[in-house]
C-alpha positions as a Python dict, from the first residue, in 0.01 Angstrom:
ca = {
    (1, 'X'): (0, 0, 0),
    (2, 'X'): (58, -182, -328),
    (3, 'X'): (-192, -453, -483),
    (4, 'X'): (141, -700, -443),
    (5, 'X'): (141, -611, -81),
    (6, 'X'): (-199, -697, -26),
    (7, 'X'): (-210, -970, -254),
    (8, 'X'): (69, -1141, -43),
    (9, 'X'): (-97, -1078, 308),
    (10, 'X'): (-432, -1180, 157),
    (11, 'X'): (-310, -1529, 36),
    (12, 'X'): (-79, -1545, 339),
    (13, 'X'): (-403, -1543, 574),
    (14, 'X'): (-609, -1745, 305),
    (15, 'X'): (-312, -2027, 300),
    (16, 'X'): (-199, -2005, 703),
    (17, 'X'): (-521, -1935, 864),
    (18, 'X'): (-819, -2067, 657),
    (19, 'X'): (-586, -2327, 533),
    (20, 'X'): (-663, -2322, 181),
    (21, 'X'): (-478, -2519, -52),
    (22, 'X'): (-218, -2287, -194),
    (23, 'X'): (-211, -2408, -570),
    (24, 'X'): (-556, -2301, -586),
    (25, 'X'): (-518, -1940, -502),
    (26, 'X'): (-513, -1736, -808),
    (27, 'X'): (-645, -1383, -879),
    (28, 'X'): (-945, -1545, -1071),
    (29, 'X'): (-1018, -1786, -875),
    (30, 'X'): (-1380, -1755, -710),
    (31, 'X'): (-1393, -1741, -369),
    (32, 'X'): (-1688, -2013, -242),
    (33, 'X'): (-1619, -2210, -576),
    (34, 'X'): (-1313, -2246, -669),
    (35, 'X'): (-1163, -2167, -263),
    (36, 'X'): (-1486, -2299, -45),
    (37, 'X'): (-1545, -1974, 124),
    (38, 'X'): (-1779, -2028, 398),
    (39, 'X'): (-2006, -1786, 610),
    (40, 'X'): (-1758, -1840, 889),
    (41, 'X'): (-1438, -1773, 647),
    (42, 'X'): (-1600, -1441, 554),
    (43, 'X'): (-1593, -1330, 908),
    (44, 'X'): (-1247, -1423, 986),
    (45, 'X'): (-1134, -1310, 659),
    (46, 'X'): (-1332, -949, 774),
    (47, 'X'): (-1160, -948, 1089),
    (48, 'X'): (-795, -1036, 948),
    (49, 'X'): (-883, -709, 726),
    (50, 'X'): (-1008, -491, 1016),
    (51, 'X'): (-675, -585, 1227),
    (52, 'X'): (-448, -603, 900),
    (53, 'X'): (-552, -313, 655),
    (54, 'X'): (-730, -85, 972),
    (55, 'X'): (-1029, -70, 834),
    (56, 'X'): (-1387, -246, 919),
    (57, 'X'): (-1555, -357, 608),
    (58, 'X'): (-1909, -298, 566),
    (59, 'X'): (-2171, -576, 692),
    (60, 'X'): (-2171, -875, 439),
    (61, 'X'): (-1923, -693, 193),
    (62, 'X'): (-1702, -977, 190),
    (63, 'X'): (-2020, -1215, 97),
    (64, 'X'): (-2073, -1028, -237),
    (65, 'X'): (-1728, -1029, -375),
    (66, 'X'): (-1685, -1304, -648),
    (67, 'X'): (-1380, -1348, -753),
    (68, 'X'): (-998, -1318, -522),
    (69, 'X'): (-931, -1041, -756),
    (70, 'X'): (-1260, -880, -603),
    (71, 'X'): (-1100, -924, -269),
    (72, 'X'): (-774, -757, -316),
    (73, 'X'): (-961, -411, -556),
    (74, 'X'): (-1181, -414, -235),
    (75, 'X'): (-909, -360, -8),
    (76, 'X'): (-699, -107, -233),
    (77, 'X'): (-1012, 92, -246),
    (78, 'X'): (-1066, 130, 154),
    (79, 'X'): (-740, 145, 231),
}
Protein backbone atom coordinates (compact mmCIF):
# COMPACT_ATOMS: atom_id res chain seq x y z
CA UNK A 1 0.00 0.00 0.00
CA UNK A 2 1.22 3.46 -0.99
CA UNK A 3 1.86 6.45 1.59
CA UNK A 4 -1.08 8.30 -0.73
CA UNK A 5 -3.28 5.40 0.07
CA UNK A 6 -2.85 5.62 3.59
CA UNK A 7 -2.61 9.17 3.76
CA UNK A 8 -6.19 9.36 2.23
CA UNK A 9 -7.82 6.67 4.59
CA UNK A 10 -5.97 8.26 7.51
CA UNK A 11 -7.44 11.82 6.96
CA UNK A 12 -10.67 10.20 5.73
CA UNK A 13 -11.16 8.64 9.38
CA UNK A 14 -9.48 11.79 11.05
CA UNK A 15 -12.12 14.18 9.03
CA UNK A 16 -15.43 11.61 9.08
CA UNK A 17 -15.01 9.95 12.32
CA UNK A 18 -13.05 12.13 14.83
CA UNK A 19 -14.45 15.05 13.01
CA UNK A 20 -11.51 17.10 12.70
CA UNK A 21 -11.56 20.15 10.85
CA UNK A 22 -10.24 19.27 7.44
CA UNK A 23 -8.12 22.51 6.63
CA UNK A 24 -6.09 21.62 9.49
CA UNK A 25 -4.89 18.26 8.43
CA UNK A 26 -1.52 18.49 6.98
CA UNK A 27 1.45 16.07 7.07
CA UNK A 28 3.14 18.40 9.72
CA UNK A 29 0.64 19.10 11.58
CA UNK A 30 0.97 17.71 15.31
CA UNK A 31 -1.44 15.53 16.36
CA UNK A 32 -2.73 16.81 20.15
CA UNK A 33 -1.59 20.41 19.08
CA UNK A 34 -2.27 21.39 16.09
CA UNK A 35 -5.44 18.36 15.65
CA UNK A 36 -6.53 17.97 19.59
CA UNK A 37 -5.79 14.33 19.77
CA UNK A 38 -7.23 13.02 22.84
CA UNK A 39 -6.61 9.72 24.91
CA UNK A 40 -9.93 8.55 23.56
CA UNK A 41 -8.99 9.62 19.74
CA UNK A 42 -5.86 7.48 20.10
CA UNK A 43 -7.91 4.45 20.75
CA UNK A 44 -10.34 4.86 18.02
CA UNK A 45 -7.71 5.98 15.76
CA UNK A 46 -5.83 2.34 16.97
CA UNK A 47 -8.84 0.49 16.27
CA UNK A 48 -9.67 2.18 12.74
CA UNK A 49 -5.89 0.89 12.06
CA UNK A 50 -6.38 -2.64 13.47
CA UNK A 51 -9.74 -3.04 11.24
CA UNK A 52 -8.27 -0.83 8.26
CA UNK A 53 -4.47 -1.69 7.77
CA UNK A 54 -4.89 -5.50 9.72
CA UNK A 55 -2.64 -4.90 12.04
CA UNK A 56 -2.86 -4.16 16.04
CA UNK A 57 -0.51 -1.45 17.00
CA UNK A 58 1.49 -1.81 19.99
CA UNK A 59 0.03 -0.46 23.50
CA UNK A 60 0.28 3.45 23.57
CA UNK A 61 2.15 3.59 20.10
CA UNK A 62 -0.23 5.95 18.80
CA UNK A 63 0.39 8.28 22.09
CA UNK A 64 4.10 8.79 21.14
CA UNK A 65 3.79 9.77 17.57
CA UNK A 66 4.15 13.63 17.11
CA UNK A 67 3.52 14.73 14.12
CA UNK A 68 0.50 13.25 11.18
CA UNK A 69 3.50 12.49 9.17
CA UNK A 70 4.51 10.15 12.22
CA UNK A 71 1.17 8.54 11.80
CA UNK A 72 1.19 7.63 8.22
CA UNK A 73 5.58 6.25 8.36
CA UNK A 74 4.01 4.25 11.31
CA UNK A 75 1.58 2.55 9.30
CA UNK A 76 3.83 1.98 6.06
CA UNK A 77 6.22 0.36 8.40
CA UNK A 78 3.66 -2.38 9.93
CA UNK A 79 1.92 -2.84 7.11
Amino acid sequence: MSNQDIQTKVNTFLTDRLEYDPTAIAPEAELKRDLGMTSLDAVETSLFIRRTFGFQPERGAIKTLVTLQDLYDYIEKNV
